[in-house]
C-alpha positions as CSV (number, residue, x, y, z in Angstrom):
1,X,91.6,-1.7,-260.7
2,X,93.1,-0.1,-257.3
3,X,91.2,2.4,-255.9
4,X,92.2,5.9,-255.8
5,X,93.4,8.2,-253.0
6,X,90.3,9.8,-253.1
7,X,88.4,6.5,-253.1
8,X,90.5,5.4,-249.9
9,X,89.7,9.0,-248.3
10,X,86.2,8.8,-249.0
11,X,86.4,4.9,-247.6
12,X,88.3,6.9,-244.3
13,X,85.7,9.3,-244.1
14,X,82.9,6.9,-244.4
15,X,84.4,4.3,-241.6
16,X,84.7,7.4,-239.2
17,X,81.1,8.7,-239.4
18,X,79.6,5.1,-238.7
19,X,82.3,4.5,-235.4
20,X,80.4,7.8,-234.6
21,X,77.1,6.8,-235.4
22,X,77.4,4.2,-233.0
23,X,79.1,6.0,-230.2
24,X,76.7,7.3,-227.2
25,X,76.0,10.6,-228.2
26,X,75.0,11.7,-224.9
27,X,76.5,10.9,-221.4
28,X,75.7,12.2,-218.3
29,X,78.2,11.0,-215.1
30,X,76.9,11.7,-211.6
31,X,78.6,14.9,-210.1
32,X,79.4,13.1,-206.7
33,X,80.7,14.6,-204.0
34,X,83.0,11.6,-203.2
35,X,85.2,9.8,-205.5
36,X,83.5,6.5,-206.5
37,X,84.5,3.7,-209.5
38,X,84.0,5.2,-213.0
39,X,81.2,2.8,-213.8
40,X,78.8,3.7,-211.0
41,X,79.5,7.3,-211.9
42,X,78.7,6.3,-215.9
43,X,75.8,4.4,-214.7
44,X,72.4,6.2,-215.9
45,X,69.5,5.6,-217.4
46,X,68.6,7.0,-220.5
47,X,65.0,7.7,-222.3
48,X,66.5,8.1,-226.0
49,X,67.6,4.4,-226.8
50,X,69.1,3.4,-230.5
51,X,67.0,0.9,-232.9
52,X,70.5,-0.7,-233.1
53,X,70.5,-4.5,-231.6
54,X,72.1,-5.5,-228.8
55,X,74.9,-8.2,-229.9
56,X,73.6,-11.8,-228.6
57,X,77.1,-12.1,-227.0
58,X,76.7,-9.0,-225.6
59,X,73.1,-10.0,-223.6
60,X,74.7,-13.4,-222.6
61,X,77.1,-11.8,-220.7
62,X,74.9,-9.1,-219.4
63,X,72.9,-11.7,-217.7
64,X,76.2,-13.8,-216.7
65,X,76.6,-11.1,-214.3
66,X,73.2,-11.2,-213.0
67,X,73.9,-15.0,-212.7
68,X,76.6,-13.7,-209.7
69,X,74.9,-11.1,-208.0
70,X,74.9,-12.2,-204.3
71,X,71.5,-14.0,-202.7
72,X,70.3,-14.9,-199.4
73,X,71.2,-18.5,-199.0
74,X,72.2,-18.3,-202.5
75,X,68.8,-18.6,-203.3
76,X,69.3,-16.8,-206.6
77,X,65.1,-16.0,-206.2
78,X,65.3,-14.0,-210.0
79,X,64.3,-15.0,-213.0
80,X,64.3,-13.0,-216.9
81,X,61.7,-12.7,-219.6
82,X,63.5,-11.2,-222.4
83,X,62.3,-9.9,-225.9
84,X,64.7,-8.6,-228.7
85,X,63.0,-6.9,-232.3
86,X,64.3,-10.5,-233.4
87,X,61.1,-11.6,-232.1
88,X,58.6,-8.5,-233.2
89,X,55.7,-10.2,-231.6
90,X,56.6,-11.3,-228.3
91,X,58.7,-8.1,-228.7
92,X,55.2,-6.1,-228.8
93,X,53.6,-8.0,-226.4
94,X,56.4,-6.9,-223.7
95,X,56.0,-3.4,-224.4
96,X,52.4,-3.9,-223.9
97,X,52.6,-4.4,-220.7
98,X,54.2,-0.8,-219.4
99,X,52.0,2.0,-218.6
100,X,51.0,4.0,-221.7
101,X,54.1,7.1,-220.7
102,X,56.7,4.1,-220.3
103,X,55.4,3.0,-224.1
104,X,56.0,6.0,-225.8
105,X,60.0,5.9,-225.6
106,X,60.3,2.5,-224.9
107,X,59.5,1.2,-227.8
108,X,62.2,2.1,-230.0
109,X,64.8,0.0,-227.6
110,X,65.7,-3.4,-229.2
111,X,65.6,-5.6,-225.8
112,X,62.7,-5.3,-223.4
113,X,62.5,-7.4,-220.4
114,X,60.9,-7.8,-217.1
115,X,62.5,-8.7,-213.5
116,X,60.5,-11.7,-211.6
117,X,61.1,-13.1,-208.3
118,X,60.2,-16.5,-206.6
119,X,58.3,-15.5,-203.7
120,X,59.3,-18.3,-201.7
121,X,62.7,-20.2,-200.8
122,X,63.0,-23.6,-203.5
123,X,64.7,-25.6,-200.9
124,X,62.1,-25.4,-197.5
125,X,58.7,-23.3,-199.2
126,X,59.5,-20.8,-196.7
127,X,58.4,-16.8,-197.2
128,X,61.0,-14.9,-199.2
129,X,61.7,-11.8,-197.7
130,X,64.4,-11.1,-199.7
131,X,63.3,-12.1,-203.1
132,X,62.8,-8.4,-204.2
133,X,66.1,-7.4,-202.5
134,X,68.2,-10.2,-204.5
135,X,66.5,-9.3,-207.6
136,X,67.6,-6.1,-207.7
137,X,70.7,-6.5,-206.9
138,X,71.1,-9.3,-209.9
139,X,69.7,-6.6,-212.3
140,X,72.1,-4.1,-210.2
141,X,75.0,-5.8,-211.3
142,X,73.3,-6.8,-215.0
143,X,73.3,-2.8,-215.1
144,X,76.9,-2.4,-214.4
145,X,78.1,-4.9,-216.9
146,X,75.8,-3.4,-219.7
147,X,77.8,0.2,-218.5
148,X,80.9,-1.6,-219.0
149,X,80.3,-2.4,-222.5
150,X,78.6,0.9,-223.6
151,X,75.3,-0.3,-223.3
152,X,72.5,0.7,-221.0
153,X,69.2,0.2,-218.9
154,X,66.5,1.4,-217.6
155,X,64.6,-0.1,-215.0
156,X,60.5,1.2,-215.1
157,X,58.2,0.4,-212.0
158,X,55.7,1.6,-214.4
159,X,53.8,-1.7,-215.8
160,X,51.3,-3.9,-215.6
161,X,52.4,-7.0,-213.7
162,X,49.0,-9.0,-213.7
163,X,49.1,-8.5,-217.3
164,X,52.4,-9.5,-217.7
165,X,51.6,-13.0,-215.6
166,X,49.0,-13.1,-218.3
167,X,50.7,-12.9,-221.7
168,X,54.0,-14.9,-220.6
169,X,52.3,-17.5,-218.0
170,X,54.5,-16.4,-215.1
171,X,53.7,-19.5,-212.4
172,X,52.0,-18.9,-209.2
173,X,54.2,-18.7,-206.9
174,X,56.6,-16.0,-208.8
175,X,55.7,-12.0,-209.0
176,X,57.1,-9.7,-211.8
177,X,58.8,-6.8,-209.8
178,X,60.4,-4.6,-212.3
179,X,60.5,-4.1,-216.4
180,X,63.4,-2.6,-218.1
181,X,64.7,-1.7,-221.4
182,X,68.6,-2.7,-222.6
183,X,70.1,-0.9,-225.7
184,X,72.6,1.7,-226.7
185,X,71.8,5.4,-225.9
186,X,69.9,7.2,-229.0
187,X,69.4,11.0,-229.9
188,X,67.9,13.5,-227.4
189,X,66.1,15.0,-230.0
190,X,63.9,11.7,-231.3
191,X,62.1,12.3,-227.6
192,X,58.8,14.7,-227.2
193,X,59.5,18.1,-225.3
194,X,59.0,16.9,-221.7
195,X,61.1,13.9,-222.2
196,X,63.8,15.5,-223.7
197,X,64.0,18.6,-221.0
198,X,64.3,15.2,-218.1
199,X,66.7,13.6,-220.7
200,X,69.3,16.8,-220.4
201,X,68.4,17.7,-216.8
202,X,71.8,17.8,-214.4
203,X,71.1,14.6,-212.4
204,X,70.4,14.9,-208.6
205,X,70.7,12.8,-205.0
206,X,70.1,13.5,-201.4
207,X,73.3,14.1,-199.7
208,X,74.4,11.3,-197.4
209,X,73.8,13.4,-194.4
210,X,70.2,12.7,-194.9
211,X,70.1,8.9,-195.4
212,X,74.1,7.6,-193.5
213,X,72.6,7.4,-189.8
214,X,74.7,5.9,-187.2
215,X,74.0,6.4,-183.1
216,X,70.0,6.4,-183.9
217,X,67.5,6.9,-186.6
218,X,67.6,10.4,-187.4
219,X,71.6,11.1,-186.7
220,X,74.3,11.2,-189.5
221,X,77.1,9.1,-188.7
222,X,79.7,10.3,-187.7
223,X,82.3,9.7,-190.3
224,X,79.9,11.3,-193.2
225,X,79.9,14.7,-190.9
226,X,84.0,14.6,-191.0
């Protein structure tokens, strides 16, 4: 039997609600004061994260583009623990190690994962110094790519890092540095009051007069003042 015009309306209806369902329902672009690529100005990081998994396609190439992030000596000092709901108890374990406030809205975001750096160069055993540095810019870039595909992150200093060398045998010789959440942005309204208020707050930075210096520490450079 061939289904009805109403049956094919009611199919219409039904295909639009879930392409909403699964668009972000809240975005919140910087107000800059200088024009900058639509990505950086997209970038954010949200609270309210979706149950809904992250596609494994979609991760690979997330951390592809950490893979390129630049390095000193093309050291590539980073490395990735990752847990997806796939996994529910390495999952829990993850989210065991951020500080109680990072727990409470973190937990609904399908991929947790924390940031680790090799303290020392592979090649001569050498000091680091810019392990930490590298790192973030590899999960810089990770970020921008996730933007680029509707997805997001956001990066917590807020966990434990000895226990996280505990419960996923991180070697001596490596330092977790960062845990962060990857998913697609949820509701507003699934946060607690004081969450929510940060969630919808107009987003703020210093002005670059206050951080661009150019003759001596202290003096705006020149071309920011123009």
């Amino acid at each position: 039997m061939l289904p009805s015009a109403g049956g094919h309306a009611a199919a219409r209806c039904f295909q639009k609600a879930a392409q909403l369902i699964e668009e972000p329902l809240m975005q919140k672009p910087a107000p800059t004061q200088h024009p900058i690529h639509t990505l950086l100005q997209r970038r954010w990081s949200p609270r309210a994260f979706s149950e809904k998994p992250v596609p494994p396609d979609v991760l690979r190439s997330l951390f592809e583009a950490a893979r390129w992030a630049p390095s000193s000596n093309n050291e590539q000092p980073w490395a990735f623990l990752v847990a997806t709901r796939d996994n529910p108890e390495s999952h829990a374990r993850m989210l065991s190690t951020l500080v109680e406030f990072n727990q409470t809205w973190a937990r609904h975001a399908p991929v947790l994962a924390i940031a680790v750096s090799e303290l020392a160069f592979a090649r001569t055993g050498k000091p680091n110094r810019n392990a930490f540095y590298d790192t973030g810019a590899a999960v810089a870039d990770l970020s921008l790519e996730a933007t680029s595909r509707g997805v997001f992150v956001h990066q917590m200093a807020g966990f434990d890092p000895h226990k996280a060398i505990e419960l996923f045998e991180i070697p001596s010789g490596w330092e977790p540095i960062a845990a962060f959440v990857i998913g697609y942005p949820g509701n507003p309204e699934s946060l607690p009051e004081t969450l929510r208020q940060r969630e919808t707050a107009s987003r703020e930075r210093k002005p670059l007069t206050e951080f661009v210096m150019g003759d001596h520490w202290g003096k705006t450079a020149a071309f920011v003042q123009d």
